[in-house]
Structures are given as structure tokens and as C-alpha cells.
N, C-alpha and C positions, 0 to 999 in steps of 0.2 A: 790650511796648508795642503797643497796638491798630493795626492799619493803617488809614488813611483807606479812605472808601469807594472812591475811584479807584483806589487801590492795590489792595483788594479787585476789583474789575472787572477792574481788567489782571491778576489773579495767577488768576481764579478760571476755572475750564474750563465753558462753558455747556450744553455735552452734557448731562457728568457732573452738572454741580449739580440740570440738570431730574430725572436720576436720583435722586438724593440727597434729592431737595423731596417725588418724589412716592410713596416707600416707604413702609411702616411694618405694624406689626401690628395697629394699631386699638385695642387695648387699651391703649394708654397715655391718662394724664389730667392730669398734670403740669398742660400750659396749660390744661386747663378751670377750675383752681381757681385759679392762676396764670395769668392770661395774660400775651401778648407785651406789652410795651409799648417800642417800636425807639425807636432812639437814633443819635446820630452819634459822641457823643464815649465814649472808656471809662469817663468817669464824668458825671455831668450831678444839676443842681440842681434840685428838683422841690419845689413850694409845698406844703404839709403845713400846714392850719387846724386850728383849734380847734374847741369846739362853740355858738360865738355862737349858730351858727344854731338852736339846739334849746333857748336860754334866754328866758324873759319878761321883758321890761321896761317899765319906766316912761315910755310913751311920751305920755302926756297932756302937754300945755304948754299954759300960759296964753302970753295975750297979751303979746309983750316979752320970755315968758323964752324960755333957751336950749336949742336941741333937744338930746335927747339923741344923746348919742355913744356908739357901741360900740366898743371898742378891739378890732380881729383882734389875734389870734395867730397870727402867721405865723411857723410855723418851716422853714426851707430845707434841705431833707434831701437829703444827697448819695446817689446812689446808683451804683455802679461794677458794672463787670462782668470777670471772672474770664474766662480763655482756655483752654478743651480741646481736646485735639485727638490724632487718634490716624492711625495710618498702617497700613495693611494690607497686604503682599507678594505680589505673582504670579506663583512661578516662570516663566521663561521659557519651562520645558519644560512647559508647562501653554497656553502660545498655541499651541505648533505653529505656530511664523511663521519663517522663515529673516531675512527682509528685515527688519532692522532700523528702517528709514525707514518702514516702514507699520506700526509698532508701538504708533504712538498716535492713528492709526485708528480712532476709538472705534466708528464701523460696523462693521465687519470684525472687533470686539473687544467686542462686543455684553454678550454672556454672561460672558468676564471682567470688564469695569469691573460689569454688575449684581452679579456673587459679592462682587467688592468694596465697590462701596458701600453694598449693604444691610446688608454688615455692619460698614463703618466709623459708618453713620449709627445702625444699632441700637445699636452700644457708645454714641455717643454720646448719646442718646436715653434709653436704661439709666441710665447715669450719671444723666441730666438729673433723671427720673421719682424714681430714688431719695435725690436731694435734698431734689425739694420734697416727698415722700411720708414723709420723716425727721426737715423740717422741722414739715411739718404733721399730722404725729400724735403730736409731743411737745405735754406740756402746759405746758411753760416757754413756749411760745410765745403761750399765750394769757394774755387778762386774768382777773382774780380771779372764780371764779363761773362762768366761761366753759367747765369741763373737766367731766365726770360721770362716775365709772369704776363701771363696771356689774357686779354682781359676780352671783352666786348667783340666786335667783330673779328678780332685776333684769335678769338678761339677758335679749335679744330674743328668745334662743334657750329660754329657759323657758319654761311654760305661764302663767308668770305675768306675763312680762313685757310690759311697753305701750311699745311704742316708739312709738304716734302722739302717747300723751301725753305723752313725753320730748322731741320734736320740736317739739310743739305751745308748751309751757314754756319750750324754748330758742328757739324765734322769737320769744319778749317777750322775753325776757332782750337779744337781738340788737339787738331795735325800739328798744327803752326807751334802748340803748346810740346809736346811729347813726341814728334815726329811719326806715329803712328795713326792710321784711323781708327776711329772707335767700328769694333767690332758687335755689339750689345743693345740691343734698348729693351727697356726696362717699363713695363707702361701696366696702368693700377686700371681695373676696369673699367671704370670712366673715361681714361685717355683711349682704354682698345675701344670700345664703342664708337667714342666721338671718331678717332682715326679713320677707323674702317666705312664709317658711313661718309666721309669728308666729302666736297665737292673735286676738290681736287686731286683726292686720292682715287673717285672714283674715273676721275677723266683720263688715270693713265692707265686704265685697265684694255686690255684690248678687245676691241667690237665684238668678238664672240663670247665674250666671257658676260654670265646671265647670275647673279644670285648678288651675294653681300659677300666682299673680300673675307678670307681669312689670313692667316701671319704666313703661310705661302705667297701668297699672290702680295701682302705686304712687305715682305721680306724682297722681292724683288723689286717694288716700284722704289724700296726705299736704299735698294743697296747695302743692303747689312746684312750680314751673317746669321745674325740669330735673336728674334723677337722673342720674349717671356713677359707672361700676362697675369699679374700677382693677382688670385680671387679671394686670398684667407679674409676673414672678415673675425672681428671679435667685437664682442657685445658687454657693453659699458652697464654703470651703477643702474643705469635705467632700460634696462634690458632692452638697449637698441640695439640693431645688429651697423655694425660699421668696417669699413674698408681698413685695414690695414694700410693699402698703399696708397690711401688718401684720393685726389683728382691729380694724378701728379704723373710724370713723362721721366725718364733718365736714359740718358746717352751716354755710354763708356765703353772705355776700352780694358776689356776682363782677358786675361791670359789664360791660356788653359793650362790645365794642372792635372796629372795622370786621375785615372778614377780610382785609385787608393790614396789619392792623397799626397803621393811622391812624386815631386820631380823637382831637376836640380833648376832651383828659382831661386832669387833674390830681389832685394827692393831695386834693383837696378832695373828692373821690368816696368815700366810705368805706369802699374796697376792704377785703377781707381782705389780698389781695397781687396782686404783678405780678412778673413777669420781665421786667428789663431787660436786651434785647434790642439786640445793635450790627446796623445796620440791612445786610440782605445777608447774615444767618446764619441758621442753618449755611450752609458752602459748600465743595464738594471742589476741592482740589489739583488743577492742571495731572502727570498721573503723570508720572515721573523712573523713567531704569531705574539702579538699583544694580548696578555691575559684582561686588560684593563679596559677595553673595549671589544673583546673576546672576536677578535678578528686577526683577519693572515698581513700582513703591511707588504706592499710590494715599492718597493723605490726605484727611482731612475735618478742619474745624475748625469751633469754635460757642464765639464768644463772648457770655457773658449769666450774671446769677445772677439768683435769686429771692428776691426782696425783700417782709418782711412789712411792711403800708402801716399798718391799725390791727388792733389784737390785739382790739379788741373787737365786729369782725364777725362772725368766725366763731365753733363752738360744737364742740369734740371731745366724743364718746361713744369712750370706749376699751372693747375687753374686751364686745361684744354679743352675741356667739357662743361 
């Protein structure tokens, strides 16, 4: 059961949390294709329209008669969040502190609570990234027409292949859908590699330009606002190391959302998706020392999933590399 926010405040340690907020590896992108969208309760009602707005009608009236009326579609879509939460150990014999009472000292304890919370909040983190990166490079997830699996010379990575024209194609396809252009691509280091080195990405670079494109100079050939290049990799039963974001390509159009989290949005915005977010997460644990393993316990928790909003803003390129 979710805790209220107040219960959150009194349980949560303010040290540790600043710790916990301002870690990370930079390479994750979960929220850029997903962002936050906070919340209070564990599950909340969120307004989800139709496409009124994108249809013509008969708006002519004579005098006397009656105006036309458009019926919304309003469908109220719940959306809930799921609880992770993981707890890290520090042996005692690891502070070198006699004194029991200055144990939770988080001054004087500096370097253990970082050992731990960078790596409570990276598992958590991990997890998070390999969700929506599971979620969003399946093609069940998208609408009909919305997925292009790239094969043989089609690939980016061929001499024949055109990914500004596949790009260019799947921005009408997005428009045509949601009335907006996708703002977003989404590309797993295999598609940034294959892109950047393309035959045709490199023919629209201009004559003076000398070295290997980076998401500047991609960013303009491709007309998009904003390229993110997922590098997390996590490492499976057989201690392979593996790409989270698989060989895979995403096109969406992502809204922006204040950087606290706040702004007045609803599903009427034709997100690809969101993470709903309980407001105050992630946030670590007040540490507890376990006699039983004679160690400090540090916890982090994060409640939130990631929720697809409409399936027909985004645009998967699987297989471009």
C-alpha cells in the first residue's frame, strides 16, 4: 500500500535522499521518452479524448437552426503505480566506528551511505530504464503501420540504406495520426552508430564539415529537436554485458513537462507515454543497523510505472544496425 506524502517525509532521510537525487550515470533515458508525471495517490484518473479535434465539420447554420454539437470522447483512464525497492548492507567492520550512537552520522559516514546509495539508486534506476526500454522497443506496443523492421540492405548500417528517408515517412505517418510532429528520437547504441556513419546521413553534411557526425549535426539533417542515445547495458545469468536498448530506433512525440515535475497536462496531449510518478520519489530509507548480519541497511524505494498514453505517436525502426 503506497504511504501518503507525510508519511513519506517523516520516514525519508534528507541527507541521504539529496544523495540518492543527485547520482547517476548520464546514460540512462527512460524519462526522456517517458517522462515523470507525479501524483499523490497510487492510482489516479487521468482524462484520455478522442480525435474531435483533428475532424471537419459542418459548421455552416442558417438562421433559426441549431448549432452544431460535437460529442467528446472522454475516456478516464486509471493509471497506478507498482512499488520497488531494494536495501543494500554495510558491514559494520567496513565503518571502523566503535561508538554505536554516531553510526548514523551521515557526516562522519560520508563515503559509506555514497557506496550505498549509488548503488541502491542505480539498481533502481536499472530496473526502471529496462522497463520502459522493453516496453518501448516491442512492437505490440505500437499502432498498426507504426513499426518498420529493417532488414538487409534496408539497414542504416548498409551502403544502401536511408534512414533520413525512413524518418522523414514516419513523421507523416505520426502527423497524420496526432496532428503533431514528433519531437524525439530515441536511438539504442547500435542505431547511433549505424546513423551516424550512414551513407546518406553522411552525404547531407556540408563540404566543410571533416570527422564522424555527432546528434548536433544529426539533429539538423534530421529535423528534430532532440536526439537521446540510451548506453545503459546490464549483464545477464552469463555475465554478458547487453544493451538495454537492444538494436532499436524510436520516434515520438514527448511533451515537455516543468523540471519539477509540474505542469498542467493531461492525456489530451498526445503523449507517446508517461511515468506516473508518486510525488517524493525515489527516496532512501532512514539506515537501520541489523544485529543479524551485524551490518548498517541502507534502502531506497521508487514508486511509479510507465504508462503508454497513445500508441500512435511514436514510430519503432527495429534491427538498423
Amino acid at each position: 500500500m503506497a504511504m501518503s506524502l507525510a508519511e513519506i517525509r517523516l520516514k525519508q532521510n534528507p541527507i541521504l535522499t539529496s544523495l540518492l537525487l543527485g547520482m547517476g550515470q548520464g546514460a540512462l533515458i527512460a524519462e526522456k521518452l517517458f517522462p515523470r508525471l507525479p501524483q499523490v495517490l497510487s492510482s489516479a484518473n487521468l482524462a484520455q479524448l478522442g480525435d474531435e479535434r483533428l475532424r471537419r465539420y459542418n459548421l455552416r447554420r442558417a438562421p433559426g437552426a441549431a448549432t452544431k454539437r460535437v460529442h467528446i470522447k472522454y475516456e478516464g483512464k486509471t493509471y497506478s503505480v507498482e512499488q520497488y525497492a531494494v536495501e543494500v548492507p554495510i558491514p559494520r567492520e567496513f565503518i571502523r566506528e566503535a561508538d554505536e550512537s554516531r553510526k548514523l552520522n551521515v557526516g562522519n559516514y560520508l563515503e559509506i551511505s555514497r557506496i550505498a546509495m549509488v548503488t541502491s539508486k542505480d539498481i533502481l534506476d536499472l530496473d526502471y530504464e529496462i522497463e520502459v526500454a522493453t516496453m518501448a522497443t516491442t512492437s505490440g506496443t505500437y499502432a498498426a503501420g507504426h513499426v518498420l523492421a529493417l532488414a538487409g540492405g534496408t539497414k542504416w548500417s548498409a551502403d544502401t540504406g536511408t534512414p533520413v528517408t525512413d524518418i522523414d515517412a514516419a513523421k507523416d505517418v505520426i502527423r497524420k495520426k496526432i496532428g503533431k510532429r514528433p519531437n524525439k528520437i530515441t536511438l539504442s547504441a547500435d542505431a547511433y552508430t549505424a546513423m551516424r556513419n550512414n551513407k546518406q546521413v553522411l552525404g547531407r553534411l556540408p563540404s566543410t564539415f571533416t570527422g564522424t557526425p555527432g546528434i548536433n549535426e544529426l539533429k539538423t539533417i534530421l529535423e528534430i529537436e532532440e536526439i537521446v542515445v540510451g548506453d545503459a547495458v546490464w549483464i545477464d545469468e552469463t555475465d554478458t554485458g547487453r544493451d538495454v536498448w537492444g538494436n532499436n530506433a524510436v520516434l515520438a512525440y514527448v511533451p515537455k513537462i516543468a523540471g519539477n515535475g509540474s505542469a498542467d497536462i493531461s492525456l489530451a496531449e498526445p503523449a507517446f507515454g508517461f511515468t506516473n510518478v508518486i510525488e517524493g520519489h525515489p527516496f532512501s530509507e532512514t539506515p537501520y543497523y541489523d544485529p543479524g548480519s551485524k551490518s548498517w541497511i541502507y534502502g531506497a524505494t521508487y514508486e511509479r510505472k510507465p504508462n503508454v498514453a497513445y500508441n500512435t505517436a511514436a514510430f519503432l525502426f527495429t534491427n538498423p544496425k
